[in-house]
N, C-alpha and C positions, 0 to 999 in steps of 0.2 A: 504494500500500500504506500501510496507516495501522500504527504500532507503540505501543501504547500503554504508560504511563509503566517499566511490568514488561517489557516483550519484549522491549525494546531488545537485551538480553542477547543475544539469538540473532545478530545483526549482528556481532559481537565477533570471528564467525566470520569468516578471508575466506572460506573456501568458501561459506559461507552469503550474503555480501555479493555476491560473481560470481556465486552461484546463480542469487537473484531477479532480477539483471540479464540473466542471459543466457535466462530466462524471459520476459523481453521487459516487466520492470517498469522504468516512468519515472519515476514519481512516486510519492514519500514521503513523510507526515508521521510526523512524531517528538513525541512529545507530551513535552513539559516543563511541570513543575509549578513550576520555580523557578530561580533565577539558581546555588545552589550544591546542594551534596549533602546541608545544613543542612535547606533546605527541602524539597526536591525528594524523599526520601531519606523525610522524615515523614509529609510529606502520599502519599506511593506508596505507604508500608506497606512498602518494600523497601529495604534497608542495601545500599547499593553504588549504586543505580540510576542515579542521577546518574551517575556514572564511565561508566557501562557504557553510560548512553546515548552518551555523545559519542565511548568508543570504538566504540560502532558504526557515530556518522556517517564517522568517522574512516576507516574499515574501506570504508564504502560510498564513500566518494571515490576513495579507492585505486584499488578495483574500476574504478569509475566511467572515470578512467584508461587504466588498463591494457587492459579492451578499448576506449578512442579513443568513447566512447557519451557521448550527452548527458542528465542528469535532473536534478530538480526536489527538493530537501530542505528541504520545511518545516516549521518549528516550529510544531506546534499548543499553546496556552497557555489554555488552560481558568483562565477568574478568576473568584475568589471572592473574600470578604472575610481567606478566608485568606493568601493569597499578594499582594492587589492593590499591597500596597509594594514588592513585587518586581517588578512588571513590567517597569521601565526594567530592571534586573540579568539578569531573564528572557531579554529579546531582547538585551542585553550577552552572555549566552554562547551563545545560537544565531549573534550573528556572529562570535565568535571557533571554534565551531566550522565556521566556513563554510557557514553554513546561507545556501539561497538566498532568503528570506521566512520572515515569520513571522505566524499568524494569533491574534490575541487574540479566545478568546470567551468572551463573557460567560455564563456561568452560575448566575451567585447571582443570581436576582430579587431575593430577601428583602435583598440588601446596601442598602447609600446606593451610587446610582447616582452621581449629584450627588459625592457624595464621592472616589469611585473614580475620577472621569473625571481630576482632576490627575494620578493615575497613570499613567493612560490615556494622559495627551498626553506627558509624557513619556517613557514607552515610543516613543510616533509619533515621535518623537521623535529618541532613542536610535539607531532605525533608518534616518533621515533623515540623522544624523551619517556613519552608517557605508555609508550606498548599499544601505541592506539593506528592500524592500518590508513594510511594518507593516499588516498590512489588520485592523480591528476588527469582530466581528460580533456584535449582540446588544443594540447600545448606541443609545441616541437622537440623531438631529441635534442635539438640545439641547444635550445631556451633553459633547456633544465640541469645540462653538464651532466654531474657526478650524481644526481638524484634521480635515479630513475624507479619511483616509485608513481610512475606513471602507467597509463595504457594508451592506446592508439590504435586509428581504423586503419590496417592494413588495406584493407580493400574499400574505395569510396564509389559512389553508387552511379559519377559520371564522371564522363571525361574533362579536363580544367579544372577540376574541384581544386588540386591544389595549386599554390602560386609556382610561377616557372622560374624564381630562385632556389625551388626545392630541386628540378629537376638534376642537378651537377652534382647532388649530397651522397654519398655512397650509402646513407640510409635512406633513399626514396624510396624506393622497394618495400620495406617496411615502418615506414616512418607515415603518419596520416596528414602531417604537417602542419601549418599553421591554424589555426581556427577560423572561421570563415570570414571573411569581409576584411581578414587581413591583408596590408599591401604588401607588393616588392619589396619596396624600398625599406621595410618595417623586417622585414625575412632575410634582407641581403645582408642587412649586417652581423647576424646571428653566423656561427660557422657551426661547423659539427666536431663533438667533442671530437682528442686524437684517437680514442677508441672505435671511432666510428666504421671502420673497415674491418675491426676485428667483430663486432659485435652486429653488422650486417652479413657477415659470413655465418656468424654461430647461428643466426634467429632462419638465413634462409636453407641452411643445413636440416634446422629442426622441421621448417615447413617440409621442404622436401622429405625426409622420417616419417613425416605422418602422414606422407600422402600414399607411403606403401602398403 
């Protein structure tokens, strides 16, 4: 079940928290715009939201609990150039709410990718500290260097999807590349870590393995 940054609200409920469990739902993302009620709060367009989200993760633990069941509460973290200084603080209160992971995606193409990524690694980071899985989706191999606690769409659904700065990278093969609406000029100056030849070999090794 995904709640996004508004509904959370409804979880606050226990009957509503036992509900969707006893419906046979395992899996939740929580979507968080932000690390406090500051941001989170602005960018939702809703006064409380923050509170309400974490009392509903709060609520769904409980639940979670009390019938003896096992599920999955992740933070989904939608980044833009509005929140990207928050990210380390973002994934700071998804572990204090006991969230089990947390997904950063990239959605502002038009941002500085380049720019964003120290955010980036830090949040990977953050979550590193605390045993808590940080998966990044949206961002380039380049962007992230030594952090790859990322994923990426090997396969994109057309042709041009990615920018033709990718195409020179010895990871375009398996690299999804930049996030959409992002320029050239914003790609070219990113390069690809020096592991990049080693580590487009190993991943197209594996694909071809499993294609036997």
């Amino acid at each position: 079940m995904v709640f996004g940054p508004n509904a959370k609200k409804k979880l606050r409920s226990p009957e509503n928290a036992s509900g969707v469990l006893a419906a046979g739902a395992r899996h939740f993302r929580v979507t968080l715009l932000g690390g406090s009620p500051g941001l989170h709060d602005v960018l939702s367009g809703s006064p409380g939201a923050f509170d309400a989200a974490l009392e509903g993760v709060a609520e769904l633990h409980d639940a979670v609990q009390a019938q003896g069941v096992t599920a999955c509460i992740t933070a989904l973290v939608p980044a833009c150039r509005h929140n990207a200084h928050d990210l380390p603080a973002t994934v700071g209160a998804a572990v204090e709410a006991r969230m089990d992971a947390v997904v950063l995606r990239i959605d502002d193409g038009a941002g500085d990718v380049g720019a964003g990524a120290a955010w980036i690694a830090a949040a990977c980071d953050t979550g590193v500290v605390n045993g808590v899985w940080v998966e990044v989706e949206g961002a380039p191999f380049c962007a992230l260097r030594e952090h790859a606690l990322h994923s990426s769409d090997v396969v994109r659904g057309r042709i041009g999807a990615k920018a033709p700065a990718c195409a020179g990278c010895a990871l375009d093969s398996v690299c999804g590349g930049g996030p959409a609406g992002a320029s050239a000029d914003v790609l070219a100056v990113l390069s690809p870590p020096p592991s990049a030849d080693v580590l487009a070999e190993a991943v197209s090794r594996a694909l071809g393995a499993g294609e036997r």
